[in-house]
VEXDREN-2710 file (C-alpha; in Angstrom, 1 decimal):
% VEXDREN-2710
k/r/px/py/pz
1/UNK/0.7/-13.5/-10.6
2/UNK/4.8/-13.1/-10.6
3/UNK/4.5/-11.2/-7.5
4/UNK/2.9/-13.7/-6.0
5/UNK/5.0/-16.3/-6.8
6/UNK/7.9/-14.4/-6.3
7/UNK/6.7/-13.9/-2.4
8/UNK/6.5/-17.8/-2.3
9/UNK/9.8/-18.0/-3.8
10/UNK/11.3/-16.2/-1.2
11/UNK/9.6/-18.0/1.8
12/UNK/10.8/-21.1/0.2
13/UNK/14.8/-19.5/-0.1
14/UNK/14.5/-18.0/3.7
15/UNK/15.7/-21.4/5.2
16/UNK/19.2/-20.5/3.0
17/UNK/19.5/-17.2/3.8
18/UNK/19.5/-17.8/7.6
19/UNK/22.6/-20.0/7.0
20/UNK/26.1/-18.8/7.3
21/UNK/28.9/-19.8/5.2
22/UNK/31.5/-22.1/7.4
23/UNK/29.1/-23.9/9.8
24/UNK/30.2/-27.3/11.0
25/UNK/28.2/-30.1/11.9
26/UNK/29.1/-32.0/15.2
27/UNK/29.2/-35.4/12.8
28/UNK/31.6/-34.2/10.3
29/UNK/34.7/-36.4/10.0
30/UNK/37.7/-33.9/10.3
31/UNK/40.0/-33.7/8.1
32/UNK/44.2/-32.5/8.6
33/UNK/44.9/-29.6/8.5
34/UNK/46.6/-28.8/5.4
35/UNK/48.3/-25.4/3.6
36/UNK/45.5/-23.5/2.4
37/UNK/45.6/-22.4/-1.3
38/UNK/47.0/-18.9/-2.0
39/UNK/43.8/-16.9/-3.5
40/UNK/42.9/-14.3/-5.1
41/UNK/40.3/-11.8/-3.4
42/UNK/37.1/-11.7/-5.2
43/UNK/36.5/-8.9/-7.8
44/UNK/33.3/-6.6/-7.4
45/UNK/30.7/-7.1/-10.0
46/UNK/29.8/-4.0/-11.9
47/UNK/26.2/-3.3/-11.6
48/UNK/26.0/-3.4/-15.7
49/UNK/27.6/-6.7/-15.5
50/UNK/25.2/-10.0/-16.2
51/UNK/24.7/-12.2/-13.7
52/UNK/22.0/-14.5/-15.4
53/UNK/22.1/-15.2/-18.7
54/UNK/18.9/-17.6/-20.2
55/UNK/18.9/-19.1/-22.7
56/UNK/15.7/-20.9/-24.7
57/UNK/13.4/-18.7/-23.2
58/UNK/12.0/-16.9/-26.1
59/UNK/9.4/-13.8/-25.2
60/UNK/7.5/-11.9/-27.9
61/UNK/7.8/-8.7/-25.9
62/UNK/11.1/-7.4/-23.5
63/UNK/10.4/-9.3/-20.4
64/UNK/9.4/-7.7/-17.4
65/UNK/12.5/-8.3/-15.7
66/UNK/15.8/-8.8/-17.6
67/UNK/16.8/-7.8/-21.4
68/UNK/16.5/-9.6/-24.9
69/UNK/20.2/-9.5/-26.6
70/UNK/18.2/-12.2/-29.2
71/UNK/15.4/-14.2/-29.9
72/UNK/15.6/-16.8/-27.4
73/UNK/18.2/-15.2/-24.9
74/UNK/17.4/-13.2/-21.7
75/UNK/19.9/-11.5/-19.8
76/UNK/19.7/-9.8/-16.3
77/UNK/22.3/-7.6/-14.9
78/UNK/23.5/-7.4/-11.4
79/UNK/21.2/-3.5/-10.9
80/UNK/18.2/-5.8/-12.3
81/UNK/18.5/-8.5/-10.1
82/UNK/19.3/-6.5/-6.9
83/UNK/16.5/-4.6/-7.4
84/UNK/14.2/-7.5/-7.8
85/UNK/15.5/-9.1/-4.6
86/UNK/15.5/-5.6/-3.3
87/UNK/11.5/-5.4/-4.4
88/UNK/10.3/-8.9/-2.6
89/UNK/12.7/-8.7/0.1
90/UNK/10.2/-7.0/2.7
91/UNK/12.1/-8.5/5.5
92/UNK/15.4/-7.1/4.5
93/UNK/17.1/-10.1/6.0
94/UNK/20.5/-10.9/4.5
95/UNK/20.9/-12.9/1.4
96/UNK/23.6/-15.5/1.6
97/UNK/25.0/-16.6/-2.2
98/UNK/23.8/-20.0/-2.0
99/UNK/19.8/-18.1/-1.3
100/UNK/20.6/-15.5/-3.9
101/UNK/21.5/-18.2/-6.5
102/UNK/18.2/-20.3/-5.8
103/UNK/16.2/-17.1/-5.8
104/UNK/17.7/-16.6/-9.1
105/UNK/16.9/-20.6/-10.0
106/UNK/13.4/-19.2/-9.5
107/UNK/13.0/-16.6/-11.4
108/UNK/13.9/-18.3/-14.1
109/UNK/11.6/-21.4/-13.2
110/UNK/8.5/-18.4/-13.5
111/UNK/10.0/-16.7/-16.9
112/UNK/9.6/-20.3/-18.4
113/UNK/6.2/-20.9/-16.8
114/UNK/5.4/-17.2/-17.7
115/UNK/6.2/-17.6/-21.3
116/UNK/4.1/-20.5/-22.0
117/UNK/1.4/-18.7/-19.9
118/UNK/2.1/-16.3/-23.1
119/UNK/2.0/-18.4/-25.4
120/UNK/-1.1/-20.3/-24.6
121/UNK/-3.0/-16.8/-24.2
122/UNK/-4.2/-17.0/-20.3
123/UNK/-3.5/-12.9/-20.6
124/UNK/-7.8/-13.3/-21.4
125/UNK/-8.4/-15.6/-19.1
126/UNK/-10.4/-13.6/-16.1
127/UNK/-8.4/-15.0/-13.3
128/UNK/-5.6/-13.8/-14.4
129/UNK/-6.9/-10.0/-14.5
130/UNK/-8.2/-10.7/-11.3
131/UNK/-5.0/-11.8/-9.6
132/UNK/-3.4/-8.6/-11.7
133/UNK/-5.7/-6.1/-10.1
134/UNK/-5.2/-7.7/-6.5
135/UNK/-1.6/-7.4/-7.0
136/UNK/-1.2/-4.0/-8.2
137/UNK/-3.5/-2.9/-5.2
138/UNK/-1.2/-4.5/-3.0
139/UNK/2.1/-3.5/-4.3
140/UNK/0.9/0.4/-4.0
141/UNK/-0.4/-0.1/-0.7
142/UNK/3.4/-1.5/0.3
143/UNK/5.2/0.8/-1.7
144/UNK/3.0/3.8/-0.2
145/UNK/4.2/2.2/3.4
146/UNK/7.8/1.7/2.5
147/UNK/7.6/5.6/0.9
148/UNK/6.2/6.6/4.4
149/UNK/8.7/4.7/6.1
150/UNK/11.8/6.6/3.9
151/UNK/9.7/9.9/4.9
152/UNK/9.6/9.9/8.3
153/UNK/13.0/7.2/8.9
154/UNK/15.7/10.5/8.9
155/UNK/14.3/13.2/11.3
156/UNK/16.8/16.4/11.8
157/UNK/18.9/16.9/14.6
158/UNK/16.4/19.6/15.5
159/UNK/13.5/17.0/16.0
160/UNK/15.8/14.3/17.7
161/UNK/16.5/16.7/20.6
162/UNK/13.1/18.4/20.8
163/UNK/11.8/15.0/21.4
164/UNK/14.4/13.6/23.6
165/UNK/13.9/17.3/25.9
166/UNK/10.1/16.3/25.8
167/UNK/10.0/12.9/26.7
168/UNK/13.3/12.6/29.9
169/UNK/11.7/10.2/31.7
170/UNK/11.0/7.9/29.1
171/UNK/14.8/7.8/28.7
172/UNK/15.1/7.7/32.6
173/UNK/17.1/4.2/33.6
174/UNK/16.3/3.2/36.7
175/UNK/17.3/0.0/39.2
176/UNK/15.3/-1.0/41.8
177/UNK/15.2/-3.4/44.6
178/UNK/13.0/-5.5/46.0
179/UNK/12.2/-7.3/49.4
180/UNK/10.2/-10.1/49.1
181/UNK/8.1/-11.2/52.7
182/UNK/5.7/-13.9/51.0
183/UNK/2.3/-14.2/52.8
184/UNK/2.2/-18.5/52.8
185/UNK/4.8/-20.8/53.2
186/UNK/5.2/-22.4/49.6
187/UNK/5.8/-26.0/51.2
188/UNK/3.1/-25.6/53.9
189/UNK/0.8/-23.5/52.4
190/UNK/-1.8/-25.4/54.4
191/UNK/0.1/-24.5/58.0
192/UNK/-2.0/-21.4/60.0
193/UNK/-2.1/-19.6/56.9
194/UNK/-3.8/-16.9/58.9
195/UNK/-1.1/-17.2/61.7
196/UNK/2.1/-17.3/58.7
197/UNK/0.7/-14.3/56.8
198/UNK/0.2/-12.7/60.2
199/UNK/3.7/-12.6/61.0
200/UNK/4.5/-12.3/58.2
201/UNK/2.8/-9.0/58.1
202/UNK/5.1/-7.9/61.0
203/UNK/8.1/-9.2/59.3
204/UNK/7.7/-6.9/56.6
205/UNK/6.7/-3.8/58.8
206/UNK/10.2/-4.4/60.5
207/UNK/12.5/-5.3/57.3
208/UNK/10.9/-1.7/55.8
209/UNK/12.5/0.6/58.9
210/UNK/15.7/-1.8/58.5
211/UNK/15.7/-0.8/54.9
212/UNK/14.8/2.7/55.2
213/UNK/18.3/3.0/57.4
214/UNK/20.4/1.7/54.5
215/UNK/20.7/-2.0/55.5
216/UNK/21.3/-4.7/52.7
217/UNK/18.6/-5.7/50.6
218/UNK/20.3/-9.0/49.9
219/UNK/21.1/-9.6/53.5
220/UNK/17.5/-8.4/54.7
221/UNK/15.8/-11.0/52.2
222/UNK/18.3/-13.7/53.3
223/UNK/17.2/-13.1/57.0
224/UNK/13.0/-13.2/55.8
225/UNK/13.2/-16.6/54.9
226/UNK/15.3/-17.8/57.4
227/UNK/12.8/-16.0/60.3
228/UNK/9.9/-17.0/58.4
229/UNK/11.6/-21.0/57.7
230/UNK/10.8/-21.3/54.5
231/UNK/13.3/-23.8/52.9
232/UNK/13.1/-22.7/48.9
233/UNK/15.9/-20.1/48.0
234/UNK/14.9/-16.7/48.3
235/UNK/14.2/-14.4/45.1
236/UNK/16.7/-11.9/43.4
237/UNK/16.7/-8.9/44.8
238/UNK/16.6/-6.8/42.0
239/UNK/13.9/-6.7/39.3
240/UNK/14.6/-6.5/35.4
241/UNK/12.9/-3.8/33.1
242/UNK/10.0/-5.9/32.0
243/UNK/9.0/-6.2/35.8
244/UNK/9.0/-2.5/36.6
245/UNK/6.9/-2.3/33.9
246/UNK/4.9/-4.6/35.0
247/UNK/4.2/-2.9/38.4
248/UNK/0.6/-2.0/39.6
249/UNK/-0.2/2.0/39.2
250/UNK/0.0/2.4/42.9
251/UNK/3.3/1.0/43.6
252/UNK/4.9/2.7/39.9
253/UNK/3.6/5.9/41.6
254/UNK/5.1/5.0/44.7
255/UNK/8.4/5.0/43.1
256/UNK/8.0/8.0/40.9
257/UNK/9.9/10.0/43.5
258/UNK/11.9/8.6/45.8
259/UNK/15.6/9.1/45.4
260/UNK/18.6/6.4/45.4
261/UNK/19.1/4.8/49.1
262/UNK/14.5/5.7/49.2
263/UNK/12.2/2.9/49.8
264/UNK/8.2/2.4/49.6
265/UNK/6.1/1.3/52.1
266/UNK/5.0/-2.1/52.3
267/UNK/2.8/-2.8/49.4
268/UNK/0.7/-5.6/50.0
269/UNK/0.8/-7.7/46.6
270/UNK/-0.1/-11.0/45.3
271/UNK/2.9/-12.0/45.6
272/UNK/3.2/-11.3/49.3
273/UNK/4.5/-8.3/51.5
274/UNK/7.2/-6.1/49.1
275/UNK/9.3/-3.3/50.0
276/UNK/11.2/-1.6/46.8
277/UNK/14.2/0.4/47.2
278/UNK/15.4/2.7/44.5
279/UNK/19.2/1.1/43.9
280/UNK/19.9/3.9/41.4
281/UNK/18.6/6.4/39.0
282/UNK/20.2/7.9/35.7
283/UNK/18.9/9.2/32.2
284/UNK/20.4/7.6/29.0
285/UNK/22.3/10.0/26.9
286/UNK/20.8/11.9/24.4
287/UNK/23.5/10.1/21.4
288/UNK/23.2/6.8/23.0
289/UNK/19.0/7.3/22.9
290/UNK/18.8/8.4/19.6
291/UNK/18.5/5.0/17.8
292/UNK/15.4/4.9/19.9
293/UNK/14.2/8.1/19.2
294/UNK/14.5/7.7/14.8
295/UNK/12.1/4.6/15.8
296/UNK/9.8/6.6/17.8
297/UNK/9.6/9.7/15.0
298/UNK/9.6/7.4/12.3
299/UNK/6.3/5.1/14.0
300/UNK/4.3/7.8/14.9
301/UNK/4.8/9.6/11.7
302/UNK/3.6/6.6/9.3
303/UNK/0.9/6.0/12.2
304/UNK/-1.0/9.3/12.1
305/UNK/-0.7/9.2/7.5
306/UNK/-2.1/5.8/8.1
307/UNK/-4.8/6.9/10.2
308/UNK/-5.4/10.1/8.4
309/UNK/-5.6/7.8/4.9
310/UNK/-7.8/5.0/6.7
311/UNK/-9.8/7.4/8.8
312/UNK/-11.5/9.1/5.7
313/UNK/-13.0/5.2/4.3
314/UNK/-16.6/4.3/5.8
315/UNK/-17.2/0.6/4.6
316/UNK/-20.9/-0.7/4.3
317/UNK/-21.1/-4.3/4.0
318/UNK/-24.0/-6.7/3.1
319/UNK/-25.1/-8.2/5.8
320/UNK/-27.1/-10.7/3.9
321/UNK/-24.2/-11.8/2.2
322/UNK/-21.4/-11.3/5.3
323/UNK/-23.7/-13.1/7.8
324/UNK/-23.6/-16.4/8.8
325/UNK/-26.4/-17.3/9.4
326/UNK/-27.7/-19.5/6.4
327/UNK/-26.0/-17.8/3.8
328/UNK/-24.6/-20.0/1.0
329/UNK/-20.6/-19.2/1.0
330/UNK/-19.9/-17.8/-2.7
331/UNK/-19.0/-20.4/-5.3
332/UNK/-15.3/-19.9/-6.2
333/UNK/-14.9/-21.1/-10.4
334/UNK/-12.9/-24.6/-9.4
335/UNK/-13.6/-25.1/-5.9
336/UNK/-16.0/-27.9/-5.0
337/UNK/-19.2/-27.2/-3.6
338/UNK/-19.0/-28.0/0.2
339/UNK/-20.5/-31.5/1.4
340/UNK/-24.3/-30.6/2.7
341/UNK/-24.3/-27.5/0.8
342/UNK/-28.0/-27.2/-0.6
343/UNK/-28.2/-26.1/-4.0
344/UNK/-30.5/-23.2/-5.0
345/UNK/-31.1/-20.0/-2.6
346/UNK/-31.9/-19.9/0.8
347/UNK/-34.2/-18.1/2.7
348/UNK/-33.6/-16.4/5.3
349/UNK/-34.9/-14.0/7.9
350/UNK/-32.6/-10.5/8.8
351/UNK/-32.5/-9.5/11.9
352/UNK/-34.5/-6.2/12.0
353/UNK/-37.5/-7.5/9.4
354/UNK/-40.8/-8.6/10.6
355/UNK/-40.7/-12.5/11.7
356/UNK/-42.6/-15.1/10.0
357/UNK/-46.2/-15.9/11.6
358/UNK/-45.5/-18.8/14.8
359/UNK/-41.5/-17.6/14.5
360/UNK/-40.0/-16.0/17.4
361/UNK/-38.0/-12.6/16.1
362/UNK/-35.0/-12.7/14.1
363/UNK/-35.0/-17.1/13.9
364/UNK/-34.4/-18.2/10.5
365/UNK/-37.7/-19.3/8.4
366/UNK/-37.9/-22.8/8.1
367/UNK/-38.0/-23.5/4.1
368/UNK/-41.4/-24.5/2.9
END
């Protein structure tokens, strides 16, 4: 239940944490400036040190979190605390003080809530054994990732280079150009359009050879709109990363080989008539790829444990119960029934059964 709670507590802090120390609102009246105080810089605190100290909160047992020094008087240390941010911090975004200080509000909030929880015995009451068993499941299944992730987050030298020689043209960088010769004219897209895209057509067939000879790409799409009068500005020339990727098959194989100064053929498109030119061609550095390439290891190796861990569970579910078709939802202790719901069972007819006499197969049986 803590865990839980804790996760809340942390959603709820998040806003805090995002903000930086010095911001300054356009509204803010501004004052003189003025000789700013001589300081002294802020001491480290040792990790035995306490940085929360409660007092009235009075635990039979050690808390969970934190140390007894009496009776009614909890202390946590700066190791403790870290490591409880350090535990529900599954983001690993940056604390700023003023988050880590209403993170540590709380924690202290549950410890009081807790202790009364304590006190008025809800250890027996089944929900809470319930929400106990759902937690511990899912705190080993995210410490079993975040294990995984330490695991396969460090690969050797060895590994980084035998995966960068393996994979060069993934690392491959290349800039490419294109020529846009659009098939309709985007103001008078009603005009001929067999006639524009015609000419169009021959446009592009002619721009191509021009291109091929080592003409400008930026001067050659400058001339297809004027030829072709279209008024809007013409494209950019070159296309970003996400668009090469975005390429069909044919024209990404088109460009597999051509060399700097090479251009395709005219590939017909959506868009309109395209020629590509390969602007320039280079392969990142193994050092500066290798922030890459820890990401890569480190995926696939928690991927294939994952599988190899999930792909050894077979499920079976109830279909009777899973199914929605007529199946009472199950009555959660303290939850209203739903409006309409019919009390007592209902029957119903599973797919794969013989029907009821007068019912087409697999329809429901009206109750009697």
């Amino acid at each position: 239940m803590a865990s839980k709670s804790l996760l809340i507590l942390l959603l709820a802090v998040a806003p805090l944490a995002a903000q930086q120390p010095g911001t300054v609102h356009a509204n803010a009246p501004q004052t003189p400036a003025a000789n700013p105080p001589v300081t002294t810089p802020a001491q480290p605190v040792a990790p035995d040190a306490a940085v929360i100290t409660v007092h009235g909160i009075c635990p039979a047992e050690k808390p969970s979190i934190g140390q007894k020094t009496d009776s009614c008087t909890v202390v946590l240390t700066r190791a403790q605390f870290e490591g409880m941010v350090h535990a529900i911090n599954l983001s690993n975004q940056p604390f700023t003080p003023a988050a880590l200080r209403s993170l540590g509000s709380g924690y202290v909030t549950l410890m009081a809530l807790a202790n009364a929880g304590e006190k008025a015995g809800v250890e027996k009451d089944q929900r809470f054994q319930e929400q106990m068993d759902v937690a511990r499941t899912r705190a080993l299944a995210e410490v079993y990732r975040q294990s995984l992730l330490d695991k396969y987050g460090n690969p050797s030298d060895e590994e980084i280079r035998n995966y960068y020689q393996q994979n060069l043209p993934q690392f491959e960088q290349v800039r490419i150009d294109r020529i846009l010769v659009p098939k309709v004219n985007p103001l008078h897209s009603q005009d001929k359009p067999a006639e524009f895209e015609k000419k169009a057509r021959e446009l592009a067939a002619q721009i191509r050879e021009r291109a091929a000879k080592g003409e400008d790409p930026f001067s050659l799409q400058a001339e297809v709109y004027k030829t072709l009068a279209i008024k809007t500005m013409p494209p950019q020339i070159e296309i970003n990363p996400l668009q090469i990727r975005l390429l069909s098959k044919a024209v990404q194989d088109d460009l597999h080989d051509l060399k700097p100064g090479e251009v395709t053929k005219v590939e017909a498109e959506a868009s309109g008539f395209n020629i590509y030119k390969i602007r320039s061609r280079n392969t990142l550095p193994l050092e500066q790829a290798r922030e890459q390439i820890v990401r890569d290891l480190q995926r696939k190796g928690v991927d294939a444990e994952l599988k190899a861990v999930t792909g050894s569970v077979h499920t079976e579910f109830n279909e009777q119960f899973f199914s929605p078709r007529g199946v009472q939802p199950p009555q959660i202790p303290g939850m209203p029934r739903p409006a309409g719901a019919v009390s007592g069972p209902t029957r119903v007819h599973v797919v794969g059964t013989p029907a009821t006499s007068g019912n087409p197969a697999g329809q429901p049986s009206s109750p009697k």
